[in-house]
N, C-alpha and C positions, 0 to 999 in steps of 0.2 A: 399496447398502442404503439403505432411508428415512432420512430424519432425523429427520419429526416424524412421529404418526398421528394422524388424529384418532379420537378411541372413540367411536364413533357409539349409545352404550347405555349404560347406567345400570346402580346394583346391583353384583352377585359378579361375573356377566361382566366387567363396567367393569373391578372390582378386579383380576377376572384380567388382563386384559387387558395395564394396563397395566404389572403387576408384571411379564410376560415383558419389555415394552417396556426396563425398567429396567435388565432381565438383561441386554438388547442393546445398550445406550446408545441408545435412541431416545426423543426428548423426543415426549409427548406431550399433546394436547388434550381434555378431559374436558368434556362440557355437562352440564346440569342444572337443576330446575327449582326453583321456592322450596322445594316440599313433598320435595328431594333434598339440600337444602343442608349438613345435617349428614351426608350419605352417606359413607364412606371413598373414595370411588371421587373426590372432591371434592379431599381431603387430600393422595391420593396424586401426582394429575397435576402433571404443570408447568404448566400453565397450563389455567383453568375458566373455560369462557364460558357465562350462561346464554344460555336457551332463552326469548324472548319471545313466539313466536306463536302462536294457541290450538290448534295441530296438535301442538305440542312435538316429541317424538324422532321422529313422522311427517311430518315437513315436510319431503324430500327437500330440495325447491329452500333453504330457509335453513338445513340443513347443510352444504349443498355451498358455500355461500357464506359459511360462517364455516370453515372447511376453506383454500376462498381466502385469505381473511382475515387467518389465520393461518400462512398459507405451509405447509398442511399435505401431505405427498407422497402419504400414502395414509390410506384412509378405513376404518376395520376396524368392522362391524356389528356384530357378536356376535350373538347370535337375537333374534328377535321382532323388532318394526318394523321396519324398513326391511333385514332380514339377507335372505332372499327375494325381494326386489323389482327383477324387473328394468330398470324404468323406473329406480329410483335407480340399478342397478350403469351402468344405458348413462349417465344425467346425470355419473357420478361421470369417466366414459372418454371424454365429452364435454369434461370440464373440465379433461383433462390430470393427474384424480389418480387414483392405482392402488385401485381395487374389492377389498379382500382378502378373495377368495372365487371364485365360477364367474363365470365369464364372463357378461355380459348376456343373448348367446344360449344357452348352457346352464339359466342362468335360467328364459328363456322356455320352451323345453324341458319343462321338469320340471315350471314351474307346470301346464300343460293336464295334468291330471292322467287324464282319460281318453285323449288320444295316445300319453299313456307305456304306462298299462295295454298299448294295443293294440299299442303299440311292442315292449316287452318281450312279450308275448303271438306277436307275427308269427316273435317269436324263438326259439319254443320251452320257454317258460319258462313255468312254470301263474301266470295269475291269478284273482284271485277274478270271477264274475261280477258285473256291474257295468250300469249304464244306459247308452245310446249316448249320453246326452247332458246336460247341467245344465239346472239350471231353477232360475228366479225367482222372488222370492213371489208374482205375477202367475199364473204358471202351473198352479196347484194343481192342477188337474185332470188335468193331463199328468203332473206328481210323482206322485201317485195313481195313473193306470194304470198309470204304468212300477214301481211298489212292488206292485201286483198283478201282476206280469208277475213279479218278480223270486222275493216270495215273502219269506217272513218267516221269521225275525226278520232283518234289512237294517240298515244303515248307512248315514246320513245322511253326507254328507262335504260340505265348504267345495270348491268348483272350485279356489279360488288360493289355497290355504292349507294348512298342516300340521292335524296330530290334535287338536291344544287346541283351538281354535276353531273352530266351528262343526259338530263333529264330533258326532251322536247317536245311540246305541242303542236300533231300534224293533225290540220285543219281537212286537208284535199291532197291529193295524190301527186298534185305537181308540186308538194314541199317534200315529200318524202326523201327525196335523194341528196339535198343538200339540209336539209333536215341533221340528217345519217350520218353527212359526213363531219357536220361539227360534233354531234352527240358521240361518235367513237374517237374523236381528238381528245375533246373534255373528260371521257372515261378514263382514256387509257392516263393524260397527263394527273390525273385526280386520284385516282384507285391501282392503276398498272395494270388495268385491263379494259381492254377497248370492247369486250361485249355486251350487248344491248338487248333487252326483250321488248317486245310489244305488249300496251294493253289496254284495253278500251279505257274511250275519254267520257269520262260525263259533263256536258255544258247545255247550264250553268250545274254551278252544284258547287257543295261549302266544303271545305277541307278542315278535318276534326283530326285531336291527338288526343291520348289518354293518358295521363305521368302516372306509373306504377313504380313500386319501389317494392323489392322481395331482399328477404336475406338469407342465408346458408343453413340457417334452420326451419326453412319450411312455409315463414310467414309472406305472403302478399298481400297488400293493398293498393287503393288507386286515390291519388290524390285530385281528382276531377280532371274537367274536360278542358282544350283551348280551342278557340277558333284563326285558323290561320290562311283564311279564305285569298286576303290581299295581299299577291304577292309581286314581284320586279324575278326576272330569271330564276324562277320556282323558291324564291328567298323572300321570307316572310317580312316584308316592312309594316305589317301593324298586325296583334295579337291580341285578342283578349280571352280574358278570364271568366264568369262561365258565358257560354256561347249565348247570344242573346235570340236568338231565335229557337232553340230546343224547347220543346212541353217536358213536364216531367219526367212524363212515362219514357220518352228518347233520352232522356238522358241517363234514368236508371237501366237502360237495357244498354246505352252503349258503356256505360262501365262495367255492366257484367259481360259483356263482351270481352271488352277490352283485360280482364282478370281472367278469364277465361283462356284467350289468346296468352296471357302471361303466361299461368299453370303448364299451357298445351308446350310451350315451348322454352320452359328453365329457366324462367326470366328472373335475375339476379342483379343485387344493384340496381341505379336507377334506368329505365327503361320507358319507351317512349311507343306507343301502340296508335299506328295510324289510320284513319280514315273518311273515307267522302261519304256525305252524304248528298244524295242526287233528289232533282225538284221534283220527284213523289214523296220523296220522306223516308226513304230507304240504303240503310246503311252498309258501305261494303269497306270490308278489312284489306288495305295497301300493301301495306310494311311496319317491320320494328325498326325503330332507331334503338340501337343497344350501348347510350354512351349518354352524359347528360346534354339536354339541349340549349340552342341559343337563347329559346322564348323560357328558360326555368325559373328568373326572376318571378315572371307573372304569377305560377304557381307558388312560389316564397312566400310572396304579398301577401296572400289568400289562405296561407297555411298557418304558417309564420316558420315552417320547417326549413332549417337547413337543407338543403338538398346535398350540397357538397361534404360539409358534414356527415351526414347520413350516408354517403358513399364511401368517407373513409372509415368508417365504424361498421361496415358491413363486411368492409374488406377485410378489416382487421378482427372481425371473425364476432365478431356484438351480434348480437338479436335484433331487431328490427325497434324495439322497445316502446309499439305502438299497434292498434288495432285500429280496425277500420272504423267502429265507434269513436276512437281516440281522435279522431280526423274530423277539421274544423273546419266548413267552406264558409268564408268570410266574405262578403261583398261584391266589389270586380274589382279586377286588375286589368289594364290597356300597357299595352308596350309599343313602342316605336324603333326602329331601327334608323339610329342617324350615319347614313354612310357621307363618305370624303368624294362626290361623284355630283357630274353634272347633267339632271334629268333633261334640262331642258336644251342639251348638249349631244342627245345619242347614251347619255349616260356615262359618258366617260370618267373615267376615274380621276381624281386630282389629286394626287400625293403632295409634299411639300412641307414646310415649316411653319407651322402652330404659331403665328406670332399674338394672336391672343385666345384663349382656351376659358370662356369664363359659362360654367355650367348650373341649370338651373338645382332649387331644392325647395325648403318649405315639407307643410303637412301630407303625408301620404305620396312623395316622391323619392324617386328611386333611379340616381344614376350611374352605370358598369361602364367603366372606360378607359385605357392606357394615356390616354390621354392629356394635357397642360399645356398652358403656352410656353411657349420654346423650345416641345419638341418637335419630332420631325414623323409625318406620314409615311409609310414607304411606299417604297412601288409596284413591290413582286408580290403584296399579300390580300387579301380582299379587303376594300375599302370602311370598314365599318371602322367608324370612330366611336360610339357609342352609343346605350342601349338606355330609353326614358320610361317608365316604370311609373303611371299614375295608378293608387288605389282610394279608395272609398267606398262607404256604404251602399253607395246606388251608382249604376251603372251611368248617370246623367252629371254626380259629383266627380265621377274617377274621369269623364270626360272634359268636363270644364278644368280639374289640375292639370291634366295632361296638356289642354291647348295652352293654361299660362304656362308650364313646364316650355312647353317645342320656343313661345313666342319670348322665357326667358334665357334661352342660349343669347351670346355671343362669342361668334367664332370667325377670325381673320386668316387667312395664311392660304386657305385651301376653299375649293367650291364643295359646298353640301346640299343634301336632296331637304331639308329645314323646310324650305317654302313648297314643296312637293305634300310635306306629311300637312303640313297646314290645310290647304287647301282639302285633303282625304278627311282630317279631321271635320272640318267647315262641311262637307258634302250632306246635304242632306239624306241620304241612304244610308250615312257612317252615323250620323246622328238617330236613325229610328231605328238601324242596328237589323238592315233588310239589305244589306249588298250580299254578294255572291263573290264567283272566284270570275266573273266575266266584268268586274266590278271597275278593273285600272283598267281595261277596254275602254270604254267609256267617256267620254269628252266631262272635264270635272268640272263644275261650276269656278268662276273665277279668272277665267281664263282671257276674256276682255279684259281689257285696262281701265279703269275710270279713268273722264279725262284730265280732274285737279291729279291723278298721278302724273299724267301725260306732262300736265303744267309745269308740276313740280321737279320733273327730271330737265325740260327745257330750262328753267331760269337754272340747275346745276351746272347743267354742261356750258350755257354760258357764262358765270360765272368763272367757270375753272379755262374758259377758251379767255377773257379776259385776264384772270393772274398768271397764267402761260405766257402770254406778252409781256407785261410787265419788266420793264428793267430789272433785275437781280444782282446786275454787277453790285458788290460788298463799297461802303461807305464808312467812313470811319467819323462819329459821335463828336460834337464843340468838346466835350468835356476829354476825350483824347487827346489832345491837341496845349493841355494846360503844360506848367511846369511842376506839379504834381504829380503827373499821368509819367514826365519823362524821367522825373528824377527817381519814381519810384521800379522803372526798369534798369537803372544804371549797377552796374556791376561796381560789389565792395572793392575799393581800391587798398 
């Protein structure tokens, strides 16, 4: 087993990370940047080295050489930056330290995201229609035909990248072109390649993932299904645990799909198998996420497996030490995503100082966070402050902890999307467990005011317009004034 790892990520992940590390006795190595310095993920390590050069957690090559540095054994990504990238997992197997995750060529693999389609596709398996080929912002004229060939409403996708970035939904042919042009910004700044393929949209229709986990001797299994239908810029803000609209029969077929899909393509470590299903009832295979994901709590809950765990024992060359009969689906799990951002604002981000961090707990809750009061938000990294995690035995119990869970945050310092998941939760369609991915379209119950609210924010603001006048000049107390009060300031003579 390791001894040391370095956490190659910042944030909840980070935190997670290294708390498994602690369970196992592995020392580990935390980086960071000034605007991370109060992070927990800072606190928790054994040892924090920042980050000097203006690439920060993307600078494969001065990870890998503070990894060195540190006499660290293995190198664990966690998502985003460099979790994906197969140039960093081959530098990392060049270096003599273990890549906790797919292998460099599996990497490779999975990035060409049109290979795989056609991969998975040669195999028998439906995918969506898609463009033969990526294109650049150079090429506009070719991205246009091939969106006229395909047909609308399409999907913009990133070539080397997952769903967050660079990902857009073109509706009609008059968004195309500016469409295009943020989707090759967000690629290139996110992945270091600005090209994009096409490929048919299905609306409405549910967005389905499958958690596989394989190990180096051959074994794979699927630890069920999420549904991540509700999403804000292709990022999932509510998840659950098994999909509540699936019958049996779709459920057992998409996890043989989804093992299937595994086998087809060297699926190693934990691995993330994705797909829509569209409103006939028919399933088509997207993409692999090949790194662990945001929503893996939910599947935790459900298991009760380590996932992270299980990724550095796979690495470190263990058996998988479980069969798919050994696999226990427990209940549901819901998650929420609490980001630092204001919905009712354009969404804008709110970084800033934590001055009070007080988070919910209780039976069957579960909350991933960097988070406390009196640290600090930053500003360069994506807003997520933390991730709420209800489970129970019915899908109706895990719902009712979740809304005490969201309604017992308190949080001051920074604006959060809080009163946003409230109201998803409150929806009546979230409640009968019938929404779609067309579902945050949708005008959400709640959105009038009552008007005893009305009342009650009137008699505030007067109130506070009243002690705003108020004299404040400072007065000094009858009892200042004694001979008491002066003797007792006089200096020892």
């Amino acid at each position: 087993m390791f001894r040391t790892i370095l956490v190659a990520n910042r944030g909840e992940i980070a935190v997670r990370i290294i708390r498994t590390c602690r369970d196992m006795g592995i020392r580990t190595v935390a980086l960071y940047d000034n605007s991370d310095l109060s992070s927990l993920h800072v606190r928790l390590a054994d040892e924090c080295v920042q980050l000097s050069s203006g690439a920060l957690y993307h600078d494969a090559a001065a990870i890998v050489q503070i990894a060195r540095d540190h006499n660290a054994d293995a190198i664990h990504p966690g998502y985003g930056f460099l979790a994906e990238h197969s140039a960093f997992a081959r530098a990392c197997e060049d270096a003599g330290i273990t890549f906790i995750g797919p292998s460099s060529t599996t990497l490779e693999k999975v990035r060409d995201k049109i290979a795989t389609l056609e991969t998975v596709r040669a195999a028998g398996i439906a995918v969506p229609r898609h463009s033969p080929h990526a294109y650049r912002a150079s090429e506009w004229e070719a991205l246009r035909d091939a969106a006229e060939r395909l047909g609308y409403p399409l999907v913009l996708k990133a070539y080397s990248g997952g769903r967050s970035h660079g990902t857009r939904l073109v509706r009609e042919p008059a968004q195309l072109e500016s469409m295009a042009q943020h989707a090759h910004s967000a690629a290139l700044t996110a992945f270091g390649d600005e090209r994009l393929y096409l490929e048919e949209a299905f609306l409405p229709a549910h967005y389905l993932e499958v958690q596989i986990v394989g190990d180096r001797h051959g074994n794979l299994i699927h630890l069920g299904e999420r549904d991540g239908s509700i999403q804000h810029n292709h990022r999932k803000v509510v998840e659950e645990s098994p999909a509540p609209y699936l019958t049996d029969a779709q459920r057992k077929e998409l996890w043989r799909q989804a093992l299937a899909i595994g086998r087809l393509l060297g699926c190693v470590s934990t691995c993330t198998v994705e797909f829509v299903l569209d409103s006939q009832g028919r399933f088509y295979f997207t993409e692999v996420k090949a790194r662990i994901q945001v929503e893996h709590p939910i599947t935790e809950m459900r298991t009760g497996i380590d996932l992270v765990r299980t990724q550095i024992q796979i690495a470190a060359g263990e058996p998988l030490g479980l069969s798919q009969d050994d696999v226990a689906l427990r209940g549901c799990a819901i998650q929420v995503r609490v980001n630092a951002e204001d919905p009712w604002n354009h969404y804008l981000p709110s970084p800033g100082h934590l001055r009070r961090f007080r988070f919910p707990g209780g039976p069957g809750v579960r909350v991933d966070t960097y988070a406390y009061g009196g640290c600090d938000v930053p500003v360069r990294y994506d807003p997520l402050l933390a991730k709420v995690v209800a489970w129970d035995d019915t899908r109706a119990g895990a719902l009712g902890r979740l809304r005490r869970a969201v309604a017992d945050f308190a949080i001051s310092g920074v604006q959060t999307n809080l009163p946003l998941i409230q109201r998803i939760l409150d929806a009546p369609e979230f409640t009968a467990g019938t929404y779609d991915s067309e579902f945050t379209r949708r005008p959400l119950p709640g959105a009038e005011v009552p008007p005893e609210h009305l009342r009650n924010l009137a008699i505030a603001a007067a109130l506070a317009y009243i002690r705003r006048g108020i004299d404040s000049s400072g007065a000094l107390p009858d009892r200042a004034h004694s001979g008491w009060h002066r003797d007792s300031r006089k200096l020892p003579q």
